[in-house]
N, C-alpha and C positions, 0 to 999 in steps of 0.2 A: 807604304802601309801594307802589311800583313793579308790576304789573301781571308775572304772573313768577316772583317775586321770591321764594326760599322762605328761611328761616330757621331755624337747627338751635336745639333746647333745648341746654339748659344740657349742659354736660359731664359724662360720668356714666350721662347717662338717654338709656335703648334708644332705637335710631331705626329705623324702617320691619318689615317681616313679617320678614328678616332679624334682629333684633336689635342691629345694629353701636351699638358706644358710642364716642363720641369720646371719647378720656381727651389731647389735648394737640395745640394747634395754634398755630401763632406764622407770619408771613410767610412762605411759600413752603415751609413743612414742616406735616407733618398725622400725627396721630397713630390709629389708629382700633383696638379691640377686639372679638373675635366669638369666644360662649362655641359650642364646639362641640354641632349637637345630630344623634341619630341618624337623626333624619325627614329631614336633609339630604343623605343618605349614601346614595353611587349604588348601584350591584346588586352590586358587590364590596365594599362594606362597611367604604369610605373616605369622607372627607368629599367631596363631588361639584366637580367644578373651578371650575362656574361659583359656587359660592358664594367661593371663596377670586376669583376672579377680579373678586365684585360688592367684597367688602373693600377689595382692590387698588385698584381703581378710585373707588371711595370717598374713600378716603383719597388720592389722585395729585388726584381732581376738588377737594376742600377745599384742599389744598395750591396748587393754581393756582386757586384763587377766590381767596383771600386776596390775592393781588397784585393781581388786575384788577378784581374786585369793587368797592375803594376808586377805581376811576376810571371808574366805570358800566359795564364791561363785565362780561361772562358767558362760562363758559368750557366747550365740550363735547369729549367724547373724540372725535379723529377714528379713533385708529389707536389700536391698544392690542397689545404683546403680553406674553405668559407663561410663563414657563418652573417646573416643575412638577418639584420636584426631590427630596419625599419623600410619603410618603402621610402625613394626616392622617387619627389614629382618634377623639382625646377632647385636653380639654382646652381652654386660650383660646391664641386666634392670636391676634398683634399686625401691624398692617402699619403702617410708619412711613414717608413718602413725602415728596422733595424733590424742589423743582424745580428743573433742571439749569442752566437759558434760558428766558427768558420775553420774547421780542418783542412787537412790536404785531399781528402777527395769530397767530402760534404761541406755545407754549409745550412745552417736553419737559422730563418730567417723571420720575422713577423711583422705586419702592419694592420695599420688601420685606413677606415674614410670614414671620415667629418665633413659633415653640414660646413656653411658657412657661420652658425653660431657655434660649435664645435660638438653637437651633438654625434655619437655616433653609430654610422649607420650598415656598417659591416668591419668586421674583422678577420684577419687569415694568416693563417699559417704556411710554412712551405719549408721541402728540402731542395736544396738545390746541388747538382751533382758539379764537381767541378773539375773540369776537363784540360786536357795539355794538346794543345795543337803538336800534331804529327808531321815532320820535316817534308816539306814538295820532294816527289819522286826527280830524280835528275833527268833531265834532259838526253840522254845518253841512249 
């Protein structure tokens, strides 16, 4: 494997301190889920933005991997933004994210999170820059 290079478990099973689980990804769309909990919950006693914000992004960054990935490239958020349009108290968010355009060195990309009844509760944008791994220097 490629130096870099990371790899998600299977779908289903929790990923990183967050928790996010991928439940469904296919070329240029990405699916991701986060069970709310109350440790994440800023001083008013909503869920904290940068956590909905790491989902978002999560789910936009898998979405544009899947297209450049298969051609050795790797893809980072340059710009991201968010718009923040109900409070989260309990429950699972869904953020489900497409890619708009995806050139050879851009990509823009958009999602959403949804309530469990599909209400929703932010929305975000994003460019993501995408990058050609640089050959290892030789040994020599």
């Amino acid at each position: 494997m490629a130096t870099g290079v990371t790899t998600l478990p299977a779908p289903g099973t929790p990923v990183g301190p967050l928790g996010f689980v991928q439940r469904a990804s296919a070329p240029g769309t990405a699916t991701w889920d986060y069970d709310v909990k109350p440790e994440h919950f800023n001083p008013n006693g909503v869920l904290h933005g940068g956590v909905v914000m790491a989902l978002l992004d999560t789910a936009m960054g898998q979405a544009v991997a899947s297209l450049v990935a298969p051609e050795g490239a790797f893809n980072a958020s340059a710009q991201m933004n968010v718009h923040f349009l109900e409070p989260i108290r309990a429950g699972r968010i869904t953020a489900r994210a497409e890619v708009r355009k995806c050139g050879k060195r851009l990509a823009v990309v958009e999602a959403e999170a949804t309530d469990e009844h599909g209400a929703v509760m932010a929305v975000a944008s994003a460019t993501h820059a995408i990058l050609r791994r640089k050959p290892e220097p030789s040994a020599s």
